[in-house]
Biotite code that builds the C-alpha atoms (Angstrom):
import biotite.structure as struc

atoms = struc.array([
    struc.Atom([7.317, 21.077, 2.890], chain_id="A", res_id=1, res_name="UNK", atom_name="CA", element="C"),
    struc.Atom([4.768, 20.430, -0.224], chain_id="A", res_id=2, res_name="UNK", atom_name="CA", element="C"),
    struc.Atom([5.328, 16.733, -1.416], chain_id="A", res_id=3, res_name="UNK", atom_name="CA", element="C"),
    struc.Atom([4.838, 16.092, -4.626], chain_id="A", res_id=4, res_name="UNK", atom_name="CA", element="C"),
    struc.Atom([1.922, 14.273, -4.031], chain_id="A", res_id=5, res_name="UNK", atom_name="CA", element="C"),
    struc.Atom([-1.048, 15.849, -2.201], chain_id="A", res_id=6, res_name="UNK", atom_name="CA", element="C"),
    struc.Atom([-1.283, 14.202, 1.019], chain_id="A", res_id=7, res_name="UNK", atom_name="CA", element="C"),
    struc.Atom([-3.646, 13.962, 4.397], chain_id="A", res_id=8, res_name="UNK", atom_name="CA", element="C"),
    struc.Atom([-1.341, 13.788, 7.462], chain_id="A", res_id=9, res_name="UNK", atom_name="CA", element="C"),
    struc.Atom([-2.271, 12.836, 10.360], chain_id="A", res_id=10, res_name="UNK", atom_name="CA", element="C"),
    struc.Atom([0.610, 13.497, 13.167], chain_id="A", res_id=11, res_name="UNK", atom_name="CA", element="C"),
    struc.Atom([1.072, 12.415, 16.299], chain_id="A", res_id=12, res_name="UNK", atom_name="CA", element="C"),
    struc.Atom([-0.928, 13.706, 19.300], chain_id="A", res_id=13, res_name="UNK", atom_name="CA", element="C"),
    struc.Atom([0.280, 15.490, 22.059], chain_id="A", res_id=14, res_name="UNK", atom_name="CA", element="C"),
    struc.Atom([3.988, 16.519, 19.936], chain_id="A", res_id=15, res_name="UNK", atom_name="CA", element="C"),
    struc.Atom([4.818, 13.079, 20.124], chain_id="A", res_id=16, res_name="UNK", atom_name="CA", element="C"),
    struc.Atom([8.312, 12.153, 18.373], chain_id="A", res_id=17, res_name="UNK", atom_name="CA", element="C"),
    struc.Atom([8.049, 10.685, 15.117], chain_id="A", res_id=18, res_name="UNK", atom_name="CA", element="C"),
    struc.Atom([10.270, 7.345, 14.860], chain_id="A", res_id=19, res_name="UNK", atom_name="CA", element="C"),
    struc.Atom([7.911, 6.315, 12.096], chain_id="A", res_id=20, res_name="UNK", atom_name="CA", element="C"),
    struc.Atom([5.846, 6.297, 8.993], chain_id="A", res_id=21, res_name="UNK", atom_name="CA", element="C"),
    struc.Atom([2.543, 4.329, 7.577], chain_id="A", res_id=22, res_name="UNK", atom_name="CA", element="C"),
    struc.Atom([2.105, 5.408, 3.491], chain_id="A", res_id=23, res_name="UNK", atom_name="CA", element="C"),
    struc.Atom([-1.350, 4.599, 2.739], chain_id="A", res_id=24, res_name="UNK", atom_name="CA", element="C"),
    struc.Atom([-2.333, 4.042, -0.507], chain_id="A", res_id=25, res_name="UNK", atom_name="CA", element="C"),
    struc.Atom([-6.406, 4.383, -1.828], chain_id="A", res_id=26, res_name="UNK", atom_name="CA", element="C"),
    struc.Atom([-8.009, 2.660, -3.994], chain_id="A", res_id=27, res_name="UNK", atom_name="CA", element="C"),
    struc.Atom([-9.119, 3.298, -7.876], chain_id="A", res_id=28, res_name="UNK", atom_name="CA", element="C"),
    struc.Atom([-11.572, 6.209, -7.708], chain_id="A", res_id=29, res_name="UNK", atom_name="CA", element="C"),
    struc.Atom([-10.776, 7.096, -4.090], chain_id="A", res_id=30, res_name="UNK", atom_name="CA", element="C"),
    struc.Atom([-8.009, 9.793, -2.628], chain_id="A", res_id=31, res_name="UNK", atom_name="CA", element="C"),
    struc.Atom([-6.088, 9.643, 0.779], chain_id="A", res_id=32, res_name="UNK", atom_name="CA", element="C"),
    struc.Atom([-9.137, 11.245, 2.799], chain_id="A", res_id=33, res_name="UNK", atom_name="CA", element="C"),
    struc.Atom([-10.766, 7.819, 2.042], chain_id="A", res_id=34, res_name="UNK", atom_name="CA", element="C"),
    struc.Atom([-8.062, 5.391, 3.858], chain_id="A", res_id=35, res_name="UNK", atom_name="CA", element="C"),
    struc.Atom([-7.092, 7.731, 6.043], chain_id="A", res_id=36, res_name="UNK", atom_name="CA", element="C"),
    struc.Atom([-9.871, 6.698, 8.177], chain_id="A", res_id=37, res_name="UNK", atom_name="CA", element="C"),
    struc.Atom([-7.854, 3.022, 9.046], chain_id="A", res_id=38, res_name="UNK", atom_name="CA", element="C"),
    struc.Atom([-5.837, 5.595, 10.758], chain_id="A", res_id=39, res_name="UNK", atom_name="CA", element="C"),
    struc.Atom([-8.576, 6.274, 13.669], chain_id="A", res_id=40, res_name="UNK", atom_name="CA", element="C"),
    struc.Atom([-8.760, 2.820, 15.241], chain_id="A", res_id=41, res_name="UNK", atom_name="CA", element="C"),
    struc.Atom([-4.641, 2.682, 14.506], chain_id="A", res_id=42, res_name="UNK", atom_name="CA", element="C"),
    struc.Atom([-3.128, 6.369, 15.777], chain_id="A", res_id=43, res_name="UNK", atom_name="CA", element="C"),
    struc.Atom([-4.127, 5.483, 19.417], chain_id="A", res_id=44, res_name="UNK", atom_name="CA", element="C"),
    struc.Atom([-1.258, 2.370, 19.103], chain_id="A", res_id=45, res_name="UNK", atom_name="CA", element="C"),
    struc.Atom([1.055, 4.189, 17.223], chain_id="A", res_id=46, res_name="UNK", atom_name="CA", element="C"),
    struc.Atom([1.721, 7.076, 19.258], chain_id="A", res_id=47, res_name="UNK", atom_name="CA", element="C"),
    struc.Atom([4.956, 7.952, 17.347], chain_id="A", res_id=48, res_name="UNK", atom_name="CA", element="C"),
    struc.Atom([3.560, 7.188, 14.286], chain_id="A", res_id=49, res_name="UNK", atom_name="CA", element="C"),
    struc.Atom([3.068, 9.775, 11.119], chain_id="A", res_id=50, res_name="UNK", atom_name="CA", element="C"),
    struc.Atom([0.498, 8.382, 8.651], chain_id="A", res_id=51, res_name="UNK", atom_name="CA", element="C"),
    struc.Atom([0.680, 10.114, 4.818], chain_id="A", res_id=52, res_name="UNK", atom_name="CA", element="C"),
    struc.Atom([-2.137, 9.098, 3.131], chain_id="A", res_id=53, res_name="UNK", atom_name="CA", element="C"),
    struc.Atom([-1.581, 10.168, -0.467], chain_id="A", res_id=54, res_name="UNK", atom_name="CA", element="C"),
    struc.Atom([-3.475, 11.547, -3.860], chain_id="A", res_id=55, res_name="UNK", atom_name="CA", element="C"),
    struc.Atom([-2.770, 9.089, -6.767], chain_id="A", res_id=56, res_name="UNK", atom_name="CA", element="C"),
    struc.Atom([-1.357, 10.902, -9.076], chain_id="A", res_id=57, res_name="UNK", atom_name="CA", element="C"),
    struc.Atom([-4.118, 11.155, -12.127], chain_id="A", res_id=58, res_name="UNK", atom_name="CA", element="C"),
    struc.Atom([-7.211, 11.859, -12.233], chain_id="A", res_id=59, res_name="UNK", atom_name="CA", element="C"),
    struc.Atom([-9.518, 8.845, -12.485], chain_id="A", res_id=60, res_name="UNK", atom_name="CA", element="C"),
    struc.Atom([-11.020, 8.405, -15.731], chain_id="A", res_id=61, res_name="UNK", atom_name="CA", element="C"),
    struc.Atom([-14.228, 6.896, -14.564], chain_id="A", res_id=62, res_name="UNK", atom_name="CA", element="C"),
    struc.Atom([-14.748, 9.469, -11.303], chain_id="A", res_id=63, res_name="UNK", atom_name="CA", element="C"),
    struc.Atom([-12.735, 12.619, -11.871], chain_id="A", res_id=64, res_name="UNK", atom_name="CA", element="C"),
    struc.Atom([-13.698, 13.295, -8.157], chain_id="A", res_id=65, res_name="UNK", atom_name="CA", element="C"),
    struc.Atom([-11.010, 10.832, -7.256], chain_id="A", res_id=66, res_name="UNK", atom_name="CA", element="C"),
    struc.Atom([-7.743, 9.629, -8.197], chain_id="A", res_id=67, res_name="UNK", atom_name="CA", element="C"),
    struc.Atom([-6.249, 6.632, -9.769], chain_id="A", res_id=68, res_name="UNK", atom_name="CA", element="C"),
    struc.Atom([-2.350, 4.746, -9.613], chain_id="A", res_id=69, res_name="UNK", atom_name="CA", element="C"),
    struc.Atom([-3.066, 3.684, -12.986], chain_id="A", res_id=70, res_name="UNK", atom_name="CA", element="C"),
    struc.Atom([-5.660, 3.746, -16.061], chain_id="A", res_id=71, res_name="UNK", atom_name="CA", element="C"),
    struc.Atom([-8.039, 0.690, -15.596], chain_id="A", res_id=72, res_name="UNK", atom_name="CA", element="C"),
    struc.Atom([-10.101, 1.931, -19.259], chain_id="A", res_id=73, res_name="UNK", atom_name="CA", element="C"),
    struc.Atom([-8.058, -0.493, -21.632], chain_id="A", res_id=74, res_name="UNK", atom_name="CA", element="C"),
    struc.Atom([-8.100, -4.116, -20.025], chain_id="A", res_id=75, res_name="UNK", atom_name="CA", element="C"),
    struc.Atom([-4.545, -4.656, -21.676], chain_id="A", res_id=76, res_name="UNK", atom_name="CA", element="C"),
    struc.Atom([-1.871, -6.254, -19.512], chain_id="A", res_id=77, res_name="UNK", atom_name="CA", element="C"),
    struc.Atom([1.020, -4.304, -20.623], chain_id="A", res_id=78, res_name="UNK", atom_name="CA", element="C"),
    struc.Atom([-0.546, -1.038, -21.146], chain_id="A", res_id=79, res_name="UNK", atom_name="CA", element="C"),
    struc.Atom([-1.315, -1.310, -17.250], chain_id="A", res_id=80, res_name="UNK", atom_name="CA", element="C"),
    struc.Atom([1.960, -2.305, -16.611], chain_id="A", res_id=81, res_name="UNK", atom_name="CA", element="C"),
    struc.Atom([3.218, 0.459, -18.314], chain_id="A", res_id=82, res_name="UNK", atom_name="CA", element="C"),
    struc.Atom([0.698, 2.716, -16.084], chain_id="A", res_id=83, res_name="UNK", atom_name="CA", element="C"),
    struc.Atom([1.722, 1.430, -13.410], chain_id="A", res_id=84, res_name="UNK", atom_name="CA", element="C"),
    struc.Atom([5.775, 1.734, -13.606], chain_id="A", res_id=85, res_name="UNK", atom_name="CA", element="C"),
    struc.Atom([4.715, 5.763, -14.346], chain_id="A", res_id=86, res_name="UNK", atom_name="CA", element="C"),
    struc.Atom([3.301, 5.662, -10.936], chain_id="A", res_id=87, res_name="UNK", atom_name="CA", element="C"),
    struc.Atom([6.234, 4.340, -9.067], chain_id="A", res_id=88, res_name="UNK", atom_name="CA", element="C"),
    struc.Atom([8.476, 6.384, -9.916], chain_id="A", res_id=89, res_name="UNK", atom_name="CA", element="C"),
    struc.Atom([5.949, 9.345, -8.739], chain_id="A", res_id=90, res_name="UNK", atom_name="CA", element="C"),
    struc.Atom([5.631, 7.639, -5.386], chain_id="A", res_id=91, res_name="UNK", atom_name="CA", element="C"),
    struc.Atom([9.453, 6.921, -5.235], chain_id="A", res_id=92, res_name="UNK", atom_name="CA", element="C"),
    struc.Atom([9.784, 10.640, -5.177], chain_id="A", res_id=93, res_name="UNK", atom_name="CA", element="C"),
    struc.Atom([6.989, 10.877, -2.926], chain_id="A", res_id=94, res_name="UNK", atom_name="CA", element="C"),
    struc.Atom([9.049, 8.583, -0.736], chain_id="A", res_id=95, res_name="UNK", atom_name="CA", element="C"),
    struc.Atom([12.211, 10.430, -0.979], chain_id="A", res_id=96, res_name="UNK", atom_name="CA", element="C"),
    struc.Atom([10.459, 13.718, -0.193], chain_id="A", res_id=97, res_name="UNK", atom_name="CA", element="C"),
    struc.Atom([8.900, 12.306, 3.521], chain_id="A", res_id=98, res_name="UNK", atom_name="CA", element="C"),
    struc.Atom([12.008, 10.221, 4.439], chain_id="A", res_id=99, res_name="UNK", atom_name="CA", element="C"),
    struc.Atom([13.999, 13.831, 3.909], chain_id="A", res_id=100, res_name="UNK", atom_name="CA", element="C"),
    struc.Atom([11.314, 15.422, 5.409], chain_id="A", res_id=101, res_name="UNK", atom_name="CA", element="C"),
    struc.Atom([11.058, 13.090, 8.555], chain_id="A", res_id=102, res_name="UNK", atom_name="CA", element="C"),
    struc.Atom([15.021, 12.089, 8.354], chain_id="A", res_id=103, res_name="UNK", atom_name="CA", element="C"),
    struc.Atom([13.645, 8.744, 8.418], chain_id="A", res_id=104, res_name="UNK", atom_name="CA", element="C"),
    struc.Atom([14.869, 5.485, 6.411], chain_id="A", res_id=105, res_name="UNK", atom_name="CA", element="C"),
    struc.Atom([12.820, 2.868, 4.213], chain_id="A", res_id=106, res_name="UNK", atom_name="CA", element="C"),
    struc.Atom([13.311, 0.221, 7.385], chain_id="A", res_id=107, res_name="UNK", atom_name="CA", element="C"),
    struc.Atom([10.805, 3.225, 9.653], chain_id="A", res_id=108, res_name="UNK", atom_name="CA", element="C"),
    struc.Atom([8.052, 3.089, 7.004], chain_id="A", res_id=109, res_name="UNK", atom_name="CA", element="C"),
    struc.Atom([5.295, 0.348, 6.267], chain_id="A", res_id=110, res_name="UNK", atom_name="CA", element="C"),
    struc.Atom([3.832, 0.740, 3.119], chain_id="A", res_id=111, res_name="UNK", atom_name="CA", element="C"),
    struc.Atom([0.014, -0.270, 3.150], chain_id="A", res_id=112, res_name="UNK", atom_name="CA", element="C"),
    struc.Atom([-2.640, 0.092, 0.658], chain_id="A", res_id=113, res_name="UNK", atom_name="CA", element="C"),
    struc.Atom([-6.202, -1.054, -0.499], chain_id="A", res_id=114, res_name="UNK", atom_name="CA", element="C"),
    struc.Atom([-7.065, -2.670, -4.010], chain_id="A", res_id=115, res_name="UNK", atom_name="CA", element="C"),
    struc.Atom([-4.929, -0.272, -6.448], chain_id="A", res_id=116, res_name="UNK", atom_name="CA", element="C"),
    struc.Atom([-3.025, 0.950, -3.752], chain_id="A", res_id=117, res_name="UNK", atom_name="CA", element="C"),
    struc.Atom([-1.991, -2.991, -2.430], chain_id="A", res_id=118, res_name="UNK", atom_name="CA", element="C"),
    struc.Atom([-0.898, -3.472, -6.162], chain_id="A", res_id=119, res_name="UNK", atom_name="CA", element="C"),
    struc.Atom([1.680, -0.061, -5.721], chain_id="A", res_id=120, res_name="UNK", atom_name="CA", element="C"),
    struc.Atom([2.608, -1.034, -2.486], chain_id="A", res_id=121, res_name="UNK", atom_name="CA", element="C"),
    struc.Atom([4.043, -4.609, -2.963], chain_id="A", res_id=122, res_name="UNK", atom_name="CA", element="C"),
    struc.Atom([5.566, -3.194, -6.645], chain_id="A", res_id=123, res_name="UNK", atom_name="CA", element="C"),
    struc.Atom([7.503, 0.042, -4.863], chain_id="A", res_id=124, res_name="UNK", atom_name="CA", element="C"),
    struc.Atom([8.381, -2.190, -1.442], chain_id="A", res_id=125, res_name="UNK", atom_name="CA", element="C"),
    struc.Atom([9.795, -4.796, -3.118], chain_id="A", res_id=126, res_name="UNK", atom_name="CA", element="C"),
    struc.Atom([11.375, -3.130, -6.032], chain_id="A", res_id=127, res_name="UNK", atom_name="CA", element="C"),
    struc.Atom([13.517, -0.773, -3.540], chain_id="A", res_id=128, res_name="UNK", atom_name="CA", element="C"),
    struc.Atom([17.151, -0.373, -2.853], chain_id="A", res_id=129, res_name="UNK", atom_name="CA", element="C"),
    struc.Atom([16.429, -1.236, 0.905], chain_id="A", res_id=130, res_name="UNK", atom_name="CA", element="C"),
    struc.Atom([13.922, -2.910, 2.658], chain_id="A", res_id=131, res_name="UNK", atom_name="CA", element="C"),
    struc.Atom([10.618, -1.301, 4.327], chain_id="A", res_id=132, res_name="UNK", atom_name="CA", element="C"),
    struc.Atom([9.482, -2.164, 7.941], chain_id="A", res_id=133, res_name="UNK", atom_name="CA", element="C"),
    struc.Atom([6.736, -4.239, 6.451], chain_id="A", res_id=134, res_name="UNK", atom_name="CA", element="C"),
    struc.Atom([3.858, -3.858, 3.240], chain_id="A", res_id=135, res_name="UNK", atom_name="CA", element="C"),
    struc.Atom([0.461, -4.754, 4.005], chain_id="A", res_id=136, res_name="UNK", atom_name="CA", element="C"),
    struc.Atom([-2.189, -5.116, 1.585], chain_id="A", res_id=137, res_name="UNK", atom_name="CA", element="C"),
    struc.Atom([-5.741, -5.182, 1.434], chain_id="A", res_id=138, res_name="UNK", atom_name="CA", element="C"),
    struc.Atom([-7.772, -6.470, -1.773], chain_id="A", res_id=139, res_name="UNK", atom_name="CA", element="C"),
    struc.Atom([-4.797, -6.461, -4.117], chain_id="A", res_id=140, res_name="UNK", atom_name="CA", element="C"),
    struc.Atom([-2.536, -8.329, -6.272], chain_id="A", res_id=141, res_name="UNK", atom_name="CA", element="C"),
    struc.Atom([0.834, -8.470, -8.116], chain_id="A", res_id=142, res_name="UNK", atom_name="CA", element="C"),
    struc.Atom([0.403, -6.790, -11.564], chain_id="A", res_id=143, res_name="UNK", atom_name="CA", element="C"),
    struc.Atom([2.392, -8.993, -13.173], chain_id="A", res_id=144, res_name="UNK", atom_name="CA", element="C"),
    struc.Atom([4.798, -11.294, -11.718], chain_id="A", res_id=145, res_name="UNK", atom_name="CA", element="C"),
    struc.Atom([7.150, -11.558, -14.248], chain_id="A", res_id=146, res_name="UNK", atom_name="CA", element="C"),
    struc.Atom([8.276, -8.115, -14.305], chain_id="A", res_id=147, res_name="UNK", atom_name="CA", element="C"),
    struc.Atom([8.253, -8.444, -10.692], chain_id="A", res_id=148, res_name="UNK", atom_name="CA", element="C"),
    struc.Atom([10.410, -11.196, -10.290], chain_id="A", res_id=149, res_name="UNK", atom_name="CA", element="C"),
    struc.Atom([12.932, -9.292, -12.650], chain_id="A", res_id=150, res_name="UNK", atom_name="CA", element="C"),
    struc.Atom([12.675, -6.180, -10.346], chain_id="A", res_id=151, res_name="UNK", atom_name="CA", element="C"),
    struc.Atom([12.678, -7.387, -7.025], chain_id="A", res_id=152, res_name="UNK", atom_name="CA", element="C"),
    struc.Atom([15.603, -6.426, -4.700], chain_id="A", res_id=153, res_name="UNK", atom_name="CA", element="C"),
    struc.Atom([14.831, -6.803, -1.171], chain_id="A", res_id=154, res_name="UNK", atom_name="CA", element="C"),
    struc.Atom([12.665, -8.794, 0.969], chain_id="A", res_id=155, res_name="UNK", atom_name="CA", element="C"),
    struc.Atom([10.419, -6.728, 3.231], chain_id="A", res_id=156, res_name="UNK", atom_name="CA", element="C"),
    struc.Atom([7.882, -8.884, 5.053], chain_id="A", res_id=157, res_name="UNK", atom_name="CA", element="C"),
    struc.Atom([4.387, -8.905, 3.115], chain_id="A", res_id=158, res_name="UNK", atom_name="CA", element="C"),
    struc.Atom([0.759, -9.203, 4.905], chain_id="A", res_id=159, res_name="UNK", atom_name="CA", element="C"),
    struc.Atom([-2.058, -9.934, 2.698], chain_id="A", res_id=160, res_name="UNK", atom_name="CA", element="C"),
    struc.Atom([-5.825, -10.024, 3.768], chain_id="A", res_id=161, res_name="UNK", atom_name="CA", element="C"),
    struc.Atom([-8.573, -10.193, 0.925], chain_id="A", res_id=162, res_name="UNK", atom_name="CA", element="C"),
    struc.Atom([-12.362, -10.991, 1.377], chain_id="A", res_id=163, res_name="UNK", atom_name="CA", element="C"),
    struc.Atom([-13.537, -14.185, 0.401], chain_id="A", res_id=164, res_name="UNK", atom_name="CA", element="C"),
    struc.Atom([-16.657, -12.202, -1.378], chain_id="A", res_id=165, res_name="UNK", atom_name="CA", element="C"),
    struc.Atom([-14.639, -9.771, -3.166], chain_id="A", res_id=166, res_name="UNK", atom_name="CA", element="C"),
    struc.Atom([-16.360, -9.563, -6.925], chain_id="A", res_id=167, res_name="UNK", atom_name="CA", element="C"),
    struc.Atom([-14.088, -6.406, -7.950], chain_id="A", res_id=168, res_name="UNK", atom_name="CA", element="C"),
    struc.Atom([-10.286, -8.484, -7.354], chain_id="A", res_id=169, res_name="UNK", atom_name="CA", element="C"),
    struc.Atom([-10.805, -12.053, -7.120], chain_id="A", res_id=170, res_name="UNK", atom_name="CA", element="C"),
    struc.Atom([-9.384, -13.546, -3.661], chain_id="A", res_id=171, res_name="UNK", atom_name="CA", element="C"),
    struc.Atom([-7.817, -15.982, -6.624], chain_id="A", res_id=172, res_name="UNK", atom_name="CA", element="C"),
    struc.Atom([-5.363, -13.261, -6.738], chain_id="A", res_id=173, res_name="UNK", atom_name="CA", element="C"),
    struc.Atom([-4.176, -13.819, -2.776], chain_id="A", res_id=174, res_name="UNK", atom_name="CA", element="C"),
    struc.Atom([-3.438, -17.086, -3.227], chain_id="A", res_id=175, res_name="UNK", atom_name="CA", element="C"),
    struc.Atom([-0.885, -16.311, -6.399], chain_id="A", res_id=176, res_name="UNK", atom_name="CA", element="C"),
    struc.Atom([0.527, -13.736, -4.969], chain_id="A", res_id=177, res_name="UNK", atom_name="CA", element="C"),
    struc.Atom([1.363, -15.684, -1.617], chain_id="A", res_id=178, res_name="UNK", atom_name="CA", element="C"),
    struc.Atom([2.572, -18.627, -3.900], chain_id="A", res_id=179, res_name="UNK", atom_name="CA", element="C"),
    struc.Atom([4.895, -15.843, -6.025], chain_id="A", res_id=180, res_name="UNK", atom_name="CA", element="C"),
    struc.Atom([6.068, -14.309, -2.715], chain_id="A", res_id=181, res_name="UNK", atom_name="CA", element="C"),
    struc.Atom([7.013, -17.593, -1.004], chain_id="A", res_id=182, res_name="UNK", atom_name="CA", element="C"),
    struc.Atom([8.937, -18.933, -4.435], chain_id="A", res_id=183, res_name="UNK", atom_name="CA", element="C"),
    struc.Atom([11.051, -15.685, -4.290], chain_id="A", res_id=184, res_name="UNK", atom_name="CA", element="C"),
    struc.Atom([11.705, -16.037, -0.727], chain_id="A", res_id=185, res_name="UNK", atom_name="CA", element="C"),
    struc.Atom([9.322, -13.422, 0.751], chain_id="A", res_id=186, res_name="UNK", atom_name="CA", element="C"),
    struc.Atom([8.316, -13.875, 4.568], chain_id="A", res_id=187, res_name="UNK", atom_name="CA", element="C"),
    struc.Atom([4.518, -13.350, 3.803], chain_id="A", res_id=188, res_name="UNK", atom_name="CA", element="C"),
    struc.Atom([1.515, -13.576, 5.962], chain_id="A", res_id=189, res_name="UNK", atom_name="CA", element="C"),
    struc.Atom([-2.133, -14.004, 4.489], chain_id="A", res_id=190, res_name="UNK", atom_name="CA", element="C"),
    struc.Atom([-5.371, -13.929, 5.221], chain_id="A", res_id=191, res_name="UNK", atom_name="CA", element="C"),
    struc.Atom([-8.801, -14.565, 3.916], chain_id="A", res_id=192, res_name="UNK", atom_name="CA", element="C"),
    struc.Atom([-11.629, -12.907, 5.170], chain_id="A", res_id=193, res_name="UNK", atom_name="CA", element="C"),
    struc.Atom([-15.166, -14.419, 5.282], chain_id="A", res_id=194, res_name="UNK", atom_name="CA", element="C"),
    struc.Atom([-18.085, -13.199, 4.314], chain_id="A", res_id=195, res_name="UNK", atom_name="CA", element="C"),
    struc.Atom([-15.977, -9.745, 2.944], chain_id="A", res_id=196, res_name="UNK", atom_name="CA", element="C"),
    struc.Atom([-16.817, -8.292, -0.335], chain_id="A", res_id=197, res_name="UNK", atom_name="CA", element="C"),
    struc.Atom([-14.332, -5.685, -1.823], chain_id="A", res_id=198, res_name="UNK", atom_name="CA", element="C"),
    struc.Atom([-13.678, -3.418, 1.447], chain_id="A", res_id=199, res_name="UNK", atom_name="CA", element="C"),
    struc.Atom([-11.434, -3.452, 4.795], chain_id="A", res_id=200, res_name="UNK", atom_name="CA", element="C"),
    struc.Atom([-13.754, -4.762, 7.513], chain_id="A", res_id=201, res_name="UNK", atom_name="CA", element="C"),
    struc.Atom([-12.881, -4.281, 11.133], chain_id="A", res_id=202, res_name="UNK", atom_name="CA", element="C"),
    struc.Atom([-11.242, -7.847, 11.624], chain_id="A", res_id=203, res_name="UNK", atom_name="CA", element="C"),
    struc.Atom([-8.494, -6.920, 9.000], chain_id="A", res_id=204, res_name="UNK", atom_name="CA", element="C"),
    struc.Atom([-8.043, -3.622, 10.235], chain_id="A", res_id=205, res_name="UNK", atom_name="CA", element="C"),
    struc.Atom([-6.974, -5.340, 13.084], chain_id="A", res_id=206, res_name="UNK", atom_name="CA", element="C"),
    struc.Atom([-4.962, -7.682, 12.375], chain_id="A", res_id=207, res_name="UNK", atom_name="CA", element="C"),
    struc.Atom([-3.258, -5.596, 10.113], chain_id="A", res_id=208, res_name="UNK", atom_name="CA", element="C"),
    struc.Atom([-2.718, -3.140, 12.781], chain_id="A", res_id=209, res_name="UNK", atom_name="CA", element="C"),
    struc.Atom([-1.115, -6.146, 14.973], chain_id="A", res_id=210, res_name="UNK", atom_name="CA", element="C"),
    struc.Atom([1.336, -6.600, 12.219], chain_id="A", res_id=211, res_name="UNK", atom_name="CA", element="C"),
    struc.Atom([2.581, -3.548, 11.733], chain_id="A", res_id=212, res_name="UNK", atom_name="CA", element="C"),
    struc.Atom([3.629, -3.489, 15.343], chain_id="A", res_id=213, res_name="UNK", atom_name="CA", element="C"),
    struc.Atom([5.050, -6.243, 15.121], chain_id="A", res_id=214, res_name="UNK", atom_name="CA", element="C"),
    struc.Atom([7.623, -5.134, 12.249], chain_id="A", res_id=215, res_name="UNK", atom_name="CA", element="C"),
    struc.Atom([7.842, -1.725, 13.388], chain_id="A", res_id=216, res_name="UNK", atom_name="CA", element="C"),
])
């Protein structure tokens, strides 16, 4: 089947069964080659484990080589909102095509993503019908918690990891979003990474790999 978003897929080994999904969303500028490479240290746990590592859906405006969730060129809170609601309902139909795809349901799939692609992650996980196995995010933060908090339907446990360096999304933005998460009765997990600039380091691929077996 051809999603609707252009994907890398990396099955499972050896014909494996697939009793599960991890969506991985990139960053701004990046495509689903980039984060697909989490999915080396991660595949060897997840034996029945599909990852879909998605395209964004636009162009990015500052490197057409890669993609983008949402415009970042006008620094205007609602006109990224607005961006930003465009792209979920791509990736909800993106969802809808793998779960057919897979026959799989929303509580089989973790939704994970870096920077831009934490931002989507929470935003879709939280906003859906039924809850996801888990969402863990790397760099991110809520877009805007108001619309959020009007949106919301579920609660799908939320991991959050962020460098303690980063100079691109300030690790300011962890902090709110646990505080948001815990006021609308989210079970959220967070951590701060030292020394970590704007990138997934080793230490929170790991423990981010620990939590989604936990929730799987």
């Amino acid at each position: 089947m051809t999603f609707c978003l252009e994907s890398t897929i990396i099955k499972p080994e050896k014909n494996n069964n697939i009793n599960n999904i991890v969506v991985l969303f990139h960053g701004y500028g990046g495509d689903g080659k980039d984060i697909s490479m989490l999915t080396l240290n991660w595949k060897r746990h997840l034996p029945n484990t599909v990852f879909i590592c998605p395209n964004g859906h636009e162009q990015c405006s500052i490197n057409p080589s890669g993609y983008q969730w949402f415009d970042l060129s006008k620094d205007d809170p609602k006109y990224i909102l607005n961006e930003s609601l465009k792209a979920e309902k791509k990736i909800n139909k993106f969802l809808d095509e793998i779960k057919e795809e897979y026959k799989l349901e929303n509580n089989q799939i973790c939704l994970s993503g870096f920077s831009q692609g934490c931002m989507m992650s929470i935003n879709v996980g939280l906003t859906a019908e039924k809850s996801f196995s888990s969402i863990v995010g790397f760099s991110g933060k809520i877009i805007n918690s108001e619309d959020l908090k009007l949106r919301k339907k579920n609660n799908t446990n939320v991991l959050l990891l962020h460098g303690d360096q980063d100079d691109i999304v300030s690790p300011t933005h962890l902090l709110e979003a646990k505080d948001f998460l815990l006021r609308e009765k989210v079970n959220v997990e967070t951590h701060l990474i030292k020394n970590c600039a704007h990138h997934i380091p080793i230490e929170a691929s790991s423990i981010a790999l620990n939590y989604i077996l936990k929730n799987i």
